[in-house]
N, C-alpha and C positions, 0 to 999 in steps of 0.2 A: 584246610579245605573243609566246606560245609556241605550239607547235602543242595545248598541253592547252586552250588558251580557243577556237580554231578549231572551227568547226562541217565537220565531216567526216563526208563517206557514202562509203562502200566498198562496189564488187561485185567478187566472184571467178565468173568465165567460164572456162570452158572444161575437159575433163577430169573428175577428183574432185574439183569444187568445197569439197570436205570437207575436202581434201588439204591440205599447205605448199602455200600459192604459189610456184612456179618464176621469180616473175616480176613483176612489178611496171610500172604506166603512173599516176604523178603528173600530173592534167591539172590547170590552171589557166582557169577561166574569165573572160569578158572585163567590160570595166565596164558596171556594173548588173545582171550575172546573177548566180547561184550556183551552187553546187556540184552541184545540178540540173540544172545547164543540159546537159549533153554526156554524160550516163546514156544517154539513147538511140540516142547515135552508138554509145558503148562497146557498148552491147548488139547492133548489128549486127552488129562485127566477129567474124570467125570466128578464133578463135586457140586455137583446142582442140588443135591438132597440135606449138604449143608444150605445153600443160601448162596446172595451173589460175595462171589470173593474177588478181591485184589489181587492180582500177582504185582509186585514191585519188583525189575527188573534194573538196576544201577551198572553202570559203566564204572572200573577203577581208572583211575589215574592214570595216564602212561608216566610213565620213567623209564631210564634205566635199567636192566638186566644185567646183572654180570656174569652169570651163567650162560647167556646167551652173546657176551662178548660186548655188554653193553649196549644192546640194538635197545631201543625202545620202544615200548609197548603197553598195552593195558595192563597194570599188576597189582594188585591188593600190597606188595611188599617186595622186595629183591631178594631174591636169589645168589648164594654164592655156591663156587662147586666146593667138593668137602676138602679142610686140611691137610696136612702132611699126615697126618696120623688115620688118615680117611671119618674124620668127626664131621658131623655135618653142622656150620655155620647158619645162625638165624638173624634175621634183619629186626632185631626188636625195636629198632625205633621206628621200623616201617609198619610193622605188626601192630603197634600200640596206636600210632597214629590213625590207619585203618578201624581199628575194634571202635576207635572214637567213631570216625565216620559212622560204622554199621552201628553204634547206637543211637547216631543220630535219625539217621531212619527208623530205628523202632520208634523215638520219639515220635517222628512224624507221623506216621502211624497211630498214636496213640491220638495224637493232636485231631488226626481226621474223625475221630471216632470211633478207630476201631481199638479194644484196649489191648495191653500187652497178652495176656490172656488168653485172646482171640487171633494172636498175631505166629506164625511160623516163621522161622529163622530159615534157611535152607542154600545149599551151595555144594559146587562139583571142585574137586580138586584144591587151588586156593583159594579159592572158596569155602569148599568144606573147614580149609584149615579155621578160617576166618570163619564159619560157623562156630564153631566148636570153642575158640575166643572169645571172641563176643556174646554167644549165647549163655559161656557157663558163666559171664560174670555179669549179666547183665541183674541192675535192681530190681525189674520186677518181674514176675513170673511170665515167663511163655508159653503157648500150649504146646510146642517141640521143635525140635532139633532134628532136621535131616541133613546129614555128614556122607555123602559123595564122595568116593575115591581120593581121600586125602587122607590126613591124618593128624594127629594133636602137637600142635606148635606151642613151644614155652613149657612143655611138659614140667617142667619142676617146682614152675610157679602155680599150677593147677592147684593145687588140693587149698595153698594158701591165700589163692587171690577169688578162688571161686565165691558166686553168691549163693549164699540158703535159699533166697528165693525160688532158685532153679534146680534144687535138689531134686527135685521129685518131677520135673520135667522131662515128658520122654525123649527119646533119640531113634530114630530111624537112619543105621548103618549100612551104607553098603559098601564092597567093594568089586573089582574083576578077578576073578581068578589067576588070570593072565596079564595082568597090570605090567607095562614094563616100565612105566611112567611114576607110582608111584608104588612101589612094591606090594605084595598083599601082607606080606610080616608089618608093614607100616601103620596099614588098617586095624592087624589085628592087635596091635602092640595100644594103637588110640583103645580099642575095644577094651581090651583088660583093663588100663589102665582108669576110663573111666567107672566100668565095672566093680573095681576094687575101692573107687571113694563114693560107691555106694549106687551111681546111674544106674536107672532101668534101659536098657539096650537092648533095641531087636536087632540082631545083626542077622546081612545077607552077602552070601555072593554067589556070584555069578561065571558060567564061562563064558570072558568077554577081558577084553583089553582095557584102557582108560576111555571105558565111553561108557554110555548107556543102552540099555538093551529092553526090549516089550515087556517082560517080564518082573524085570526093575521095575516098569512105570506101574505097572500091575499091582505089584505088593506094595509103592509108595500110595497108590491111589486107593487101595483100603486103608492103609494106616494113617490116611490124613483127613478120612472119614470118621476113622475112630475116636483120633483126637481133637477134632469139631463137633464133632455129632453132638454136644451139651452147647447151646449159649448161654 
């Protein structure tokens, strides 16, 4: 799959909406929404003082679930439930096939004019996961990473398949305190781990479930001020 068979909505915020975008935010929504899902958060945030920005908002795939008994649905990747030993299985060829897609979007992105640089990666649950993939391995530098109620998928290939490029790329973490969905030991387990091969990480959370909450949108919406605020 290419980004030409992806079901994609874009809105430009802020400034002369008519204008090049200055700027660019890739969100990834989580399994079973779409590219719908996170239009309304975008639209809260105030980022006019950067300039006008893109949100690129992408549809995955439906397939399959196994987790869910097979039903099919929108998924960045499948789901299985854990082992006999309660391990938890990962879909890496679904995982890998996706990171490809979400580069190709930064690509596109880049192609529009706006460059990687100027470009945010961003996603809620598997999405986040699928942030946090794509982002650390991507070629060229991004201006950051916002990781939503998920957590680090492929953990063991991280440190070896990561890009230098993105070393020094920030991350805006959050999680729910009350996550039943994707536990908070998960968040904070991604947290250390990247912490430990050197990311700079603002970690949050929040009392809240797997969702998002004003306050969230609050401390996302300065820190993606911050990491704009230079063209």
């Amino acid at each position: 799959m290419n980004t030409q068979t992806l079901e994609i909505i874009e809105l430009v915020t802020g400034g002369d909406t008519a204008a090049q975008p200055v700027a660019s935010i890739v969100v990834l929504h989580g399994l079973g929404a779409d590219g719908s899902d996170f239009v309304p958060i975008a639209q809260e945030l105030d980022l006019s003082a950067v300039g006008p920005v893109r949100f690129v908002f992408p549809s995955a795939p439906v397939r399959p679930v196994t987790i869910n008994g097979g039903y099919e649905m929108r998924a960045w990747y499948d789901i299985e439930p854990p082992d006999a030993q309660g391990k938890r299985r990962e879909d890496g060829p679904g995982l890998r096939a996706s990171q490809g897609i979400v580069q190709q979007l930064l690509n596109r992105e880049a192609a529009r004019g706006v460059p990687p640089e100027r470009t945010v990666l961003m996603g809620f649950s598997q999405g986040c996961a699928m942030t946090l993939l794509a982002g650390l391995r991507a070629p060229q530098r991004l201006a950051g990473l916002v990781a939503l109620s998920g957590y680090l998928p492929l953990a063991e290939h991280t440190a070896a398949e990561r890009s230098a490029a993105n070393q020094q790329t920030p991350l805006f973490m959050a999680h729910g305190q009350h996550d039943p969905v994707v536990v908070l030991q998960r968040g904070e387990a991604a947290r250390d781990a990247l912490q430990a091969l050197g990311y700079r990480v603002d970690w949050f959370t929040y009392a809240m479930e797997h969702s998002v909450c004003p306050q969230e949108i609050a401390d996302l919406n300065a820190w993606l001020l911050q990491v704009l605020a230079g063209r």
